[in-house]
mmCIF file as gemmi writes it, N, C-alpha and C atoms, coordinates in Angstrom:
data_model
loop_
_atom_site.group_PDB
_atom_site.id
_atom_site.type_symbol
_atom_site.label_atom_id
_atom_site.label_alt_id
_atom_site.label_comp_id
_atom_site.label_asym_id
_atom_site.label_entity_id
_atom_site.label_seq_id
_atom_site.pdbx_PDB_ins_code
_atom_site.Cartn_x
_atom_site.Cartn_y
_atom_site.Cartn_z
_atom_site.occupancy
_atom_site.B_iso_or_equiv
_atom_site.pdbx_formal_charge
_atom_site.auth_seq_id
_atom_site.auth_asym_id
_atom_site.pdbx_PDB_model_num
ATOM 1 N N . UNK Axp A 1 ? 24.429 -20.057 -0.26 1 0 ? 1 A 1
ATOM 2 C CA . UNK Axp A 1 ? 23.397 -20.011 0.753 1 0 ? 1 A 1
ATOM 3 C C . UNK Axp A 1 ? 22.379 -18.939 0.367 1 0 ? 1 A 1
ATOM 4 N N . UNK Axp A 2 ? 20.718 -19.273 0.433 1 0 ? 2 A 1
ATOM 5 C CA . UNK Axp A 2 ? 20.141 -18.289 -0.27 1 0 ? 2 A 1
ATOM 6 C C . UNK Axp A 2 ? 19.903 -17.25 0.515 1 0 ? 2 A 1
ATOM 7 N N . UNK Axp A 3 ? 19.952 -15.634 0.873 1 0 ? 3 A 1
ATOM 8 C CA . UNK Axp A 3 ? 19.178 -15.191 1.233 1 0 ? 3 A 1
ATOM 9 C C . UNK Axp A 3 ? 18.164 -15.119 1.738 1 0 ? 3 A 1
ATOM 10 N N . UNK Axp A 4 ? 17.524 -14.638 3.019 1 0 ? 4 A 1
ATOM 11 C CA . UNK Axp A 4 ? 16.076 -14.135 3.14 1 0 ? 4 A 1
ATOM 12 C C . UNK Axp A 4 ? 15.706 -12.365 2.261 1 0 ? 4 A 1
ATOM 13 N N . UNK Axp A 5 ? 14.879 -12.463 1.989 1 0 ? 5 A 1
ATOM 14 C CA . UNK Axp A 5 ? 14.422 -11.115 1.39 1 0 ? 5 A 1
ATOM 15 C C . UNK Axp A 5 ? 13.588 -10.66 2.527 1 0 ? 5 A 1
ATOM 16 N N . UNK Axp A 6 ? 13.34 -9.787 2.854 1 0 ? 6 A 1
ATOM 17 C CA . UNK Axp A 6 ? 12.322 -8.702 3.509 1 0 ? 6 A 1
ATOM 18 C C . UNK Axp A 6 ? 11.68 -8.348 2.318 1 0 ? 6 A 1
ATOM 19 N N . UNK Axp A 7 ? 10.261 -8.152 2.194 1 0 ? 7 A 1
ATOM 20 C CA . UNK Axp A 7 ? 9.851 -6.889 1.419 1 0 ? 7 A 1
ATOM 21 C C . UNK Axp A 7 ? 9.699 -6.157 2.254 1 0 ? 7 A 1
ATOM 22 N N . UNK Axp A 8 ? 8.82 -5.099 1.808 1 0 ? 8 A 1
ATOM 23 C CA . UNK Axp A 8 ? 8.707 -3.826 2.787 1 0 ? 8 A 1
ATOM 24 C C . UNK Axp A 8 ? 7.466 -3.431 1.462 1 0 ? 8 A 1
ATOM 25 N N . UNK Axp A 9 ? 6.261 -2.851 1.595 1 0 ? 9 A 1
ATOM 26 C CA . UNK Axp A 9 ? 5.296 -2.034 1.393 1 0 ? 9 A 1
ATOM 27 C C . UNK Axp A 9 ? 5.963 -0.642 1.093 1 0 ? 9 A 1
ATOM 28 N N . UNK Axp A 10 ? 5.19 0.235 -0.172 1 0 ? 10 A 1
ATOM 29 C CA . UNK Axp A 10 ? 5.768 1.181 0.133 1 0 ? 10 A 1
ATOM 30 C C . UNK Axp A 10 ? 5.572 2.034 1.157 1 0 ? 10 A 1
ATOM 31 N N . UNK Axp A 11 ? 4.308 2.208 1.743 1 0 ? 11 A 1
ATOM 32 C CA . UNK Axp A 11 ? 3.925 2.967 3.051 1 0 ? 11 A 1
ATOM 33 C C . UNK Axp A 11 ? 5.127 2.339 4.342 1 0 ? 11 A 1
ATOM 34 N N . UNK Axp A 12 ? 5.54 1.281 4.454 1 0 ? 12 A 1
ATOM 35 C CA . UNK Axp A 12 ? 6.166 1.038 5.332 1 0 ? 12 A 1
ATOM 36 C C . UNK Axp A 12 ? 7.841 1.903 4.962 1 0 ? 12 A 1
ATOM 37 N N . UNK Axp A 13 ? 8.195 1.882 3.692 1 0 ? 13 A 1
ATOM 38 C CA . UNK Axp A 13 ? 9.76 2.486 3.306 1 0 ? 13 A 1
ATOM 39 C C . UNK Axp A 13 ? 9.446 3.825 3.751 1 0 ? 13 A 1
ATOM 40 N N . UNK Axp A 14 ? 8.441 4.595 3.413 1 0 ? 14 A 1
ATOM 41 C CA . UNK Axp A 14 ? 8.35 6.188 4.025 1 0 ? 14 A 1
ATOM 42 C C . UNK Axp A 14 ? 8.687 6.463 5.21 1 0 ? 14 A 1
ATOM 43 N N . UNK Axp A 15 ? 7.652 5.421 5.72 1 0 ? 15 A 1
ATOM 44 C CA . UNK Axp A 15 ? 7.457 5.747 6.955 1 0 ? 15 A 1
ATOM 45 C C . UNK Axp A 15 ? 9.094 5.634 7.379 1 0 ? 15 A 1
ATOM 46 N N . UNK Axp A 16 ? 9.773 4.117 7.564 1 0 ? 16 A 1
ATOM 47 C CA . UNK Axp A 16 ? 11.116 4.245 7.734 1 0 ? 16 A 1
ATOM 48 C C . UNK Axp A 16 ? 12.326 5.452 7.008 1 0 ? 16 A 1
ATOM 49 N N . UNK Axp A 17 ? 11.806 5.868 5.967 1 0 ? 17 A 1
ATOM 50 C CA . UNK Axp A 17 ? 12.588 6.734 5.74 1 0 ? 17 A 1
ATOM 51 C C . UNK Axp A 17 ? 12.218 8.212 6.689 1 0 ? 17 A 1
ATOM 52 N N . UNK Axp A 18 ? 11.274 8.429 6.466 1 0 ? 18 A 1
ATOM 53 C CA . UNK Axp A 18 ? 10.587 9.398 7.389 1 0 ? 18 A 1
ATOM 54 C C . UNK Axp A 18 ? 11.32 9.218 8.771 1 0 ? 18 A 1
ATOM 55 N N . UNK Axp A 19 ? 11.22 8.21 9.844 1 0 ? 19 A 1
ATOM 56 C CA . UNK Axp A 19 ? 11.94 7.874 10.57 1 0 ? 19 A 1
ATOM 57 C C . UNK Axp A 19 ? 13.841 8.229 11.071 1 0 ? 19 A 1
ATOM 58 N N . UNK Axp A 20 ? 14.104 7.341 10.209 1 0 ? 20 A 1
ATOM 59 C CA . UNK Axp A 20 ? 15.737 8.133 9.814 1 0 ? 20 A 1
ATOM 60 C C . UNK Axp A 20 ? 16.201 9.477 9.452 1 0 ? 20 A 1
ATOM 61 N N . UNK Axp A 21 ? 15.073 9.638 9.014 1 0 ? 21 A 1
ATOM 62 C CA . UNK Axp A 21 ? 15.155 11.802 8.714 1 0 ? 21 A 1
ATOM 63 C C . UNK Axp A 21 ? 14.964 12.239 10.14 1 0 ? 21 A 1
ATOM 64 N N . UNK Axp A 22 ? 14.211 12.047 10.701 1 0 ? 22 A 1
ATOM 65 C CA . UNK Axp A 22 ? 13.698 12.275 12.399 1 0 ? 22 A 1
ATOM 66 C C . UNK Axp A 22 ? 15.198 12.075 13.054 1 0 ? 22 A 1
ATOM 67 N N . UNK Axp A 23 ? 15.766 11.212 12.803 1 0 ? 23 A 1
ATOM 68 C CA . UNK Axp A 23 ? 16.695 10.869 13.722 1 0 ? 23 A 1
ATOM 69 C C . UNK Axp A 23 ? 18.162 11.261 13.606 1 0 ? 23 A 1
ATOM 70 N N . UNK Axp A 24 ? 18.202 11.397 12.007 1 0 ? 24 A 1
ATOM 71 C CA . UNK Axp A 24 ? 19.331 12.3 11.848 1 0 ? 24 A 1
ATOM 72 C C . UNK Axp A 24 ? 19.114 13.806 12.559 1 0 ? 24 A 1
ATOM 73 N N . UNK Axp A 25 ? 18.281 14.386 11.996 1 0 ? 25 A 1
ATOM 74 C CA . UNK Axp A 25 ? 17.792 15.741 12.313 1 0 ? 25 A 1
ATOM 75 C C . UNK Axp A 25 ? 17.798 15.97 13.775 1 0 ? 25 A 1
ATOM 76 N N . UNK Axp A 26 ? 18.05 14.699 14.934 1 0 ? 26 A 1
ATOM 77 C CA . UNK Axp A 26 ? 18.248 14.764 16.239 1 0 ? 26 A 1
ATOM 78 C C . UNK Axp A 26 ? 19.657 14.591 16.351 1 0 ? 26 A 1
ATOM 79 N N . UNK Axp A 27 ? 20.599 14.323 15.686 1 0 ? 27 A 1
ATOM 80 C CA . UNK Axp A 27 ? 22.057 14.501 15.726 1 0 ? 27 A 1
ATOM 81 C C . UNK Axp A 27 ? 22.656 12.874 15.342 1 0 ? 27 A 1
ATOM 82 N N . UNK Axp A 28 ? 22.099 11.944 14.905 1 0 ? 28 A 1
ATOM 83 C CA . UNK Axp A 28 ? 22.164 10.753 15.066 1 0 ? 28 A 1
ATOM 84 C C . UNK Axp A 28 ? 22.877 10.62 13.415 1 0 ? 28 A 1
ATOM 85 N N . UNK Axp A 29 ? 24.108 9.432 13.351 1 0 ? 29 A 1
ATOM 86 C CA . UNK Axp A 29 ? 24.665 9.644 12.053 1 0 ? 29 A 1
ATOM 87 C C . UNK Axp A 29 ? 23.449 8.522 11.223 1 0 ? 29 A 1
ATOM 88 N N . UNK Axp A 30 ? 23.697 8.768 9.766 1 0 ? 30 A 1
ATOM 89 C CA . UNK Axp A 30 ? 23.257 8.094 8.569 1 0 ? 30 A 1
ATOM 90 C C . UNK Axp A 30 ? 23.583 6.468 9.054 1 0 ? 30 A 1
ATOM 91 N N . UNK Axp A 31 ? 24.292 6.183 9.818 1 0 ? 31 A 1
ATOM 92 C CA . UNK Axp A 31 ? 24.478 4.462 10.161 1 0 ? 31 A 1
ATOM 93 C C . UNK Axp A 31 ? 23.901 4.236 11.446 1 0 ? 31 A 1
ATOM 94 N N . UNK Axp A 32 ? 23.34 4.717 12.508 1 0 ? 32 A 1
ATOM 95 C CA . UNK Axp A 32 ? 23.078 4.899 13.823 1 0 ? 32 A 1
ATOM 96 C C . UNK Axp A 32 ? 21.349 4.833 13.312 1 0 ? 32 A 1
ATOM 97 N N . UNK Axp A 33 ? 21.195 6.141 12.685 1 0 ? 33 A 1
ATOM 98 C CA . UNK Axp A 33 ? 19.762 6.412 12.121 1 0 ? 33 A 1
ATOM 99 C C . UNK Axp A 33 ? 19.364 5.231 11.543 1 0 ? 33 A 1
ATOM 100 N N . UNK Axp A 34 ? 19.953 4.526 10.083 1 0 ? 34 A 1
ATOM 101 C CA . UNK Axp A 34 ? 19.349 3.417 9.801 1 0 ? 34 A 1
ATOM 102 C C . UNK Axp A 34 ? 19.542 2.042 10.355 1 0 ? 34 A 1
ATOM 103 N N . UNK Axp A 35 ? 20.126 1.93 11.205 1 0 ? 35 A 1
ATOM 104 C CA . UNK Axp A 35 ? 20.598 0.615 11.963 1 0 ? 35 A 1
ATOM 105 C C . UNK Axp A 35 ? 19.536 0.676 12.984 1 0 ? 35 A 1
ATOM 106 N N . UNK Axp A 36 ? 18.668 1.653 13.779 1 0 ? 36 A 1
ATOM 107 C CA . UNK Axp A 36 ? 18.074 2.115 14.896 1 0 ? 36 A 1
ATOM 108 C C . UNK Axp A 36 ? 16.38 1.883 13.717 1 0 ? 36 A 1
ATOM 109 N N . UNK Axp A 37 ? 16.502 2.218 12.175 1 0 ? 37 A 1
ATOM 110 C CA . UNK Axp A 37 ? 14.868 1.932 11.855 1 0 ? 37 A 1
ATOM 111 C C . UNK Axp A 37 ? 15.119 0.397 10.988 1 0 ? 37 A 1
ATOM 112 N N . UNK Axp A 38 ? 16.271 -0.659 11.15 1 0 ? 38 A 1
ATOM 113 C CA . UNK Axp A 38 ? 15.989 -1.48 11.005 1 0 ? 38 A 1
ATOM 114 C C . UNK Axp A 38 ? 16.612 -2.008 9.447 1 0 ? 38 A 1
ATOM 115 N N . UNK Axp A 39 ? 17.424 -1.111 8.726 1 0 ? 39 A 1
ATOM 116 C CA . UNK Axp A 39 ? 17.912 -1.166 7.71 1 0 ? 39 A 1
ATOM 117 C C . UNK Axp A 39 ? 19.6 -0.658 7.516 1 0 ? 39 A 1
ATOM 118 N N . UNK Axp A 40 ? 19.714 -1.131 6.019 1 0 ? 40 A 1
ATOM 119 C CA . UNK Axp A 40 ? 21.297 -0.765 6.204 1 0 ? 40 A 1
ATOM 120 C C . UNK Axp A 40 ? 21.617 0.527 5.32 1 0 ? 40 A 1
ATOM 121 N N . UNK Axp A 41 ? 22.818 1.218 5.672 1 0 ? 41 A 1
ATOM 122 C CA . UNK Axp A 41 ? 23.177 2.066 4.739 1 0 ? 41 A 1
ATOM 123 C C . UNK Axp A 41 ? 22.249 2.311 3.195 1 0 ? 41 A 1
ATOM 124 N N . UNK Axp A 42 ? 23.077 0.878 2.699 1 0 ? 42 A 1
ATOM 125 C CA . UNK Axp A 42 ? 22.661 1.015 1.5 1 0 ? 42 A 1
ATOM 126 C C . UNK Axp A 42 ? 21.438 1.34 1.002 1 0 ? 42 A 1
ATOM 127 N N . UNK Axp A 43 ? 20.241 -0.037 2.31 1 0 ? 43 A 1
ATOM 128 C CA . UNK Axp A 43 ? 19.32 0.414 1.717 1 0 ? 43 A 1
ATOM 129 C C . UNK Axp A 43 ? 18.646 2.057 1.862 1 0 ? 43 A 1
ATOM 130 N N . UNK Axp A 44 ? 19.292 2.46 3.161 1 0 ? 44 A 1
ATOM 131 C CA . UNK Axp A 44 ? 18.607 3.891 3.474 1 0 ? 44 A 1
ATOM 132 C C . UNK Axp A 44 ? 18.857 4.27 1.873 1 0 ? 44 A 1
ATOM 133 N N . UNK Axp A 45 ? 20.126 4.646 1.489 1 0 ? 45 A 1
ATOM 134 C CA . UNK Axp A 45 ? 20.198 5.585 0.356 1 0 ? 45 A 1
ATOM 135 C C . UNK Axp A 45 ? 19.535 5.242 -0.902 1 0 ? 45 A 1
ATOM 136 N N . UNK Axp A 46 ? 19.522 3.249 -1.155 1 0 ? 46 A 1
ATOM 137 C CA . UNK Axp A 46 ? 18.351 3.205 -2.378 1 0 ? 46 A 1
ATOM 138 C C . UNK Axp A 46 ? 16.97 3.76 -2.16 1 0 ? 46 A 1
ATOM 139 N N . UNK Axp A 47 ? 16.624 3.184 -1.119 1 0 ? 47 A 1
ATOM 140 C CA . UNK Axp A 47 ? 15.199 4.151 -0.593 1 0 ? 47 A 1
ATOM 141 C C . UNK Axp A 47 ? 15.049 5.459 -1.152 1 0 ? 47 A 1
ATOM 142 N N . UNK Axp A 48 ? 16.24 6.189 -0.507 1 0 ? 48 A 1
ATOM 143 C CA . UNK Axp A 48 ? 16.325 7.485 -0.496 1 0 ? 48 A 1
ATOM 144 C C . UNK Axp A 48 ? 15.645 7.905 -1.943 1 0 ? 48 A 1
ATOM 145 N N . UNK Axp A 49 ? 17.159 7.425 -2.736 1 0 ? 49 A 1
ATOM 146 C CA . UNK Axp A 49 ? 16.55 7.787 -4.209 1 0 ? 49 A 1
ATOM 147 C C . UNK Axp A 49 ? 15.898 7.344 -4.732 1 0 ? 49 A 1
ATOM 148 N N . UNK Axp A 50 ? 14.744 6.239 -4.613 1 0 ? 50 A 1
ATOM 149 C CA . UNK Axp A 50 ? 13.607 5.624 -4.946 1 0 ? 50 A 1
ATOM 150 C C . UNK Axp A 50 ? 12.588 6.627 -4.809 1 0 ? 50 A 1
ATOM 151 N N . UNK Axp A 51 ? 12.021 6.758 -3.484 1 0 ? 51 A 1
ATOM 152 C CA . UNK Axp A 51 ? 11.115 7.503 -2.837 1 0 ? 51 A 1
ATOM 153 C C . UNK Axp A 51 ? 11.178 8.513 -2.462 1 0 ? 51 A 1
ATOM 154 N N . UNK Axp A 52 ? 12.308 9.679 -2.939 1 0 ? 52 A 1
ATOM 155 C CA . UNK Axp A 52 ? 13.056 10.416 -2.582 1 0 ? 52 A 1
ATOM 156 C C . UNK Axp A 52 ? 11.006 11.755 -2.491 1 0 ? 52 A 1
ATOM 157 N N . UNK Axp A 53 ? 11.268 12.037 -1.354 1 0 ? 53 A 1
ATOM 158 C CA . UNK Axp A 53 ? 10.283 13.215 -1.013 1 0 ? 53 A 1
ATOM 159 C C . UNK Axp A 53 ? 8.547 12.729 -0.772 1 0 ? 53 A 1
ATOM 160 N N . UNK Axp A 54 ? 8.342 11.417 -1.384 1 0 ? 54 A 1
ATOM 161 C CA . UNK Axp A 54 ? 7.187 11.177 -1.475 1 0 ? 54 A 1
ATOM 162 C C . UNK Axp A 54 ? 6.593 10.892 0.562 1 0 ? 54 A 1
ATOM 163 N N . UNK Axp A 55 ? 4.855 11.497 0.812 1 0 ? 55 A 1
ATOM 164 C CA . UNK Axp A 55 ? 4.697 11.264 1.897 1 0 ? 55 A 1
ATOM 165 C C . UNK Axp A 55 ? 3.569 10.083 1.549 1 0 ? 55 A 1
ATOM 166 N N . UNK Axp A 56 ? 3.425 9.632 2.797 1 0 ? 56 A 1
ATOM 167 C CA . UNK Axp A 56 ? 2.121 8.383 2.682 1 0 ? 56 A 1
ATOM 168 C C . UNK Axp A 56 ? 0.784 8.546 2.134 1 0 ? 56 A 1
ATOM 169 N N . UNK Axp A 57 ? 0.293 9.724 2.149 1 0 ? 57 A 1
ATOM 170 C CA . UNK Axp A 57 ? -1.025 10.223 1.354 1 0 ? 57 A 1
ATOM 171 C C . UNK Axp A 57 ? -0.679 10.494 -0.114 1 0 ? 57 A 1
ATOM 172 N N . UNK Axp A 58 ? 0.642 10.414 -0.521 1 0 ? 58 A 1
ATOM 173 C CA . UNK Axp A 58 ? 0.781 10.923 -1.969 1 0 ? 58 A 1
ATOM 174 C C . UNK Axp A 58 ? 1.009 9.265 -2.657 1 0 ? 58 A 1
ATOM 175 N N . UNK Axp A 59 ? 1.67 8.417 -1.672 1 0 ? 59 A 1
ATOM 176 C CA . UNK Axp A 59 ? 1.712 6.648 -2.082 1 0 ? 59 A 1
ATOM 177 C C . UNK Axp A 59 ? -0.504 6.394 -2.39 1 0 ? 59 A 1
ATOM 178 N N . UNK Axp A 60 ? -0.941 6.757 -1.787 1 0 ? 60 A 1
ATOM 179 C CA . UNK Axp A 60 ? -2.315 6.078 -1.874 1 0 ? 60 A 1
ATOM 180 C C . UNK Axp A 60 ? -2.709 6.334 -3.217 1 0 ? 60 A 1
ATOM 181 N N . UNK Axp A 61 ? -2.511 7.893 -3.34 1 0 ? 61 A 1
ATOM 182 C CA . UNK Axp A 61 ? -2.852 8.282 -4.89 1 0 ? 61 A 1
ATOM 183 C C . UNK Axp A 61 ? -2.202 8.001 -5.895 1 0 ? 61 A 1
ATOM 184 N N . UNK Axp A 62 ? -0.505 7.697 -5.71 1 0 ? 62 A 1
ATOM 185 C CA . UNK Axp A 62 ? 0.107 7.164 -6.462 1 0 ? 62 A 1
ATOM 186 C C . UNK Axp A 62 ? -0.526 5.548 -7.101 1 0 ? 62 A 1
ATOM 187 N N . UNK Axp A 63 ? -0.958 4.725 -5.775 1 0 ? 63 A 1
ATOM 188 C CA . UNK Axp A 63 ? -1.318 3.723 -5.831 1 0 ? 63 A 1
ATOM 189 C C . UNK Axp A 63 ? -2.772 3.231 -6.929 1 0 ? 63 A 1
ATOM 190 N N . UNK Axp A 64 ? -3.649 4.58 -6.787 1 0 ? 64 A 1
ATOM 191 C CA . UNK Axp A 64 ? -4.767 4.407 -7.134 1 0 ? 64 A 1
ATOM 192 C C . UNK Axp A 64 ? -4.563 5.124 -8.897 1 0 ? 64 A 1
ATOM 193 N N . UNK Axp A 65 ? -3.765 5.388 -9.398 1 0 ? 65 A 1
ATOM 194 C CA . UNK Axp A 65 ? -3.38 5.819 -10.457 1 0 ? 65 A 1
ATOM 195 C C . UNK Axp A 65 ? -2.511 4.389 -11.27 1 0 ? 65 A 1
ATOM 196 N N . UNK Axp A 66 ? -2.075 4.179 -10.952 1 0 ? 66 A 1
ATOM 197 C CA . UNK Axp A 66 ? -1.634 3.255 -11.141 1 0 ? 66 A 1
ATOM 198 C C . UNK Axp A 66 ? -2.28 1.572 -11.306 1 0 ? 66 A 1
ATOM 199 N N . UNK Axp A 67 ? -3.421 1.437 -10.6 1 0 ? 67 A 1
ATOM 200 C CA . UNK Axp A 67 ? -4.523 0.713 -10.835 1 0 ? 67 A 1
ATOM 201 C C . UNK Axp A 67 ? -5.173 1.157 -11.822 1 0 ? 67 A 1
ATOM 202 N N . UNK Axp A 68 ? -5.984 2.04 -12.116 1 0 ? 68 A 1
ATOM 203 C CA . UNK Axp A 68 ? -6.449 3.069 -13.196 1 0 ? 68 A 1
ATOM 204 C C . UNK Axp A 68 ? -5.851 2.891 -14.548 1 0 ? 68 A 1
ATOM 205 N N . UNK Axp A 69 ? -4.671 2.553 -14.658 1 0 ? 69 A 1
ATOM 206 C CA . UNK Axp A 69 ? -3.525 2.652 -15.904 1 0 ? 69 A 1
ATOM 207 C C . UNK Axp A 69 ? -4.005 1.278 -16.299 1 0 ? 69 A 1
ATOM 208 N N . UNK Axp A 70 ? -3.563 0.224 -14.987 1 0 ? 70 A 1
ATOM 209 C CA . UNK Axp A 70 ? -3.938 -1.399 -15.035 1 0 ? 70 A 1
ATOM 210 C C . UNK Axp A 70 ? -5.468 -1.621 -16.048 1 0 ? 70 A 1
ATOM 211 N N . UNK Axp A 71 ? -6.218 -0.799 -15.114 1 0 ? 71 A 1
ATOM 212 C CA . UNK Axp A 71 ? -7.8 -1.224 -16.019 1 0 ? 71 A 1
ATOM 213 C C . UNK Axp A 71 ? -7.948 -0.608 -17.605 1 0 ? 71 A 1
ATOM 214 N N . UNK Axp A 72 ? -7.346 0.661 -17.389 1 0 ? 72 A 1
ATOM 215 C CA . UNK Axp A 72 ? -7.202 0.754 -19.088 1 0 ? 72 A 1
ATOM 216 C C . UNK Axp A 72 ? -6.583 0.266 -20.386 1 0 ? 72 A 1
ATOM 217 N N . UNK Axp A 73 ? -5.149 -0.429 -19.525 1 0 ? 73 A 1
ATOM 218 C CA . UNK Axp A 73 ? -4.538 -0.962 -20.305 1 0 ? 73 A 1
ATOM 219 C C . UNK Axp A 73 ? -5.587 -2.499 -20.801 1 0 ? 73 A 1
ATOM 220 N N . UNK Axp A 74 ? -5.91 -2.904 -19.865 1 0 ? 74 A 1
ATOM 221 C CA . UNK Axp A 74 ? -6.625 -4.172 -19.989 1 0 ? 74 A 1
ATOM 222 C C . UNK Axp A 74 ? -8.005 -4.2 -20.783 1 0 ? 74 A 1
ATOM 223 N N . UNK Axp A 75 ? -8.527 -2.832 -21.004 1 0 ? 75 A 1
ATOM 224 C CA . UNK Axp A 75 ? -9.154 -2.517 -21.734 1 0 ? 75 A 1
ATOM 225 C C . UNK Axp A 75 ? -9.365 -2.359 -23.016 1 0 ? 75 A 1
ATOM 226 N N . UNK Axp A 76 ? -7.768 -1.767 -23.069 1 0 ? 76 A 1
ATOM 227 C CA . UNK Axp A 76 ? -7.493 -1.483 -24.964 1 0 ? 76 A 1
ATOM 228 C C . UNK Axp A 76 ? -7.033 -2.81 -25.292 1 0 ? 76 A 1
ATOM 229 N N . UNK Axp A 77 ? -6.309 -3.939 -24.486 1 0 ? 77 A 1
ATOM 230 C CA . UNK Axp A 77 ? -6.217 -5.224 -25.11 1 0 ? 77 A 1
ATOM 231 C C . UNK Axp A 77 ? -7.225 -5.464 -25.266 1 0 ? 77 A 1
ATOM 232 N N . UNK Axp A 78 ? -8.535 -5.503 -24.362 1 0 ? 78 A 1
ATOM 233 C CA . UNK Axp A 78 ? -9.527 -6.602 -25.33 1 0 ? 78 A 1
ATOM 234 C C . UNK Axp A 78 ? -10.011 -5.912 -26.189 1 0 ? 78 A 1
ATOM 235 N N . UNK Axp A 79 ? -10.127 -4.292 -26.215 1 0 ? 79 A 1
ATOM 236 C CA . UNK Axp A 79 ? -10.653 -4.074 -27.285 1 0 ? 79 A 1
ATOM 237 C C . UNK Axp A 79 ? -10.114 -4.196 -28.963 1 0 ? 79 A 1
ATOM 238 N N . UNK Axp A 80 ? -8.975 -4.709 -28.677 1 0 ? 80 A 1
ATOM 239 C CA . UNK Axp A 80 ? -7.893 -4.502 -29.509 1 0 ? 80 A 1
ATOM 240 C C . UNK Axp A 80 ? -8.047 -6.389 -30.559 1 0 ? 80 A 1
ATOM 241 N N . UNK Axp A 81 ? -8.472 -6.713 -29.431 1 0 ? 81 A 1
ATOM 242 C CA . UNK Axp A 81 ? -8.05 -8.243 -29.975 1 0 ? 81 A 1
ATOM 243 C C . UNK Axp A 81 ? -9.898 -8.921 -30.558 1 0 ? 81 A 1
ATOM 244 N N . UNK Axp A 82 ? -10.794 -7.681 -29.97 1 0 ? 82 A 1
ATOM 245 C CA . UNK Axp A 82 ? -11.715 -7.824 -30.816 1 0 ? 82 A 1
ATOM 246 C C . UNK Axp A 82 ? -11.634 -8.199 -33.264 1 0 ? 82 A 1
């Protein structure tokens, strides 16, 4: 039986991780916290160490660097295949 996938944005994983930090930090356990922002264990902790510290203004710049890389790379191919 196949799965549904969720994606999730990265601004949206912060924010949920951000979230679950809030809620632990109110006394709430690691399964309470992520069951309450909509995710499971596991994923809290892949998150965790995915995105581990990053805030939503540091994803934009991350984002826009990363486009930047895109146009250069696409650059030295054509210049390359000149």
């Amino acid at each position: 039986m196949p799965r549904s996938w969720k994606r999730h944005s990265a601004e949206q994983i912060v924010a949920k991780l951000e979230l679950v930090g809030e809620l632990m930090r109110r006394g709430a356990t690691v399964s309470e916290a992520a069951t309450s922002a909509g995710i499971t264990d596991a994923t809290y902790f892949r998150w965790r160490k995915q995105y581990a510290g990053l805030r939503s203004s540091q994803l934009s710049y991350i984002k826009e660097l990363e486009a930047e890389l895109a146009r250069l790379r696409k650059a030295i191919s054509e210049y390359e295949g000149q």
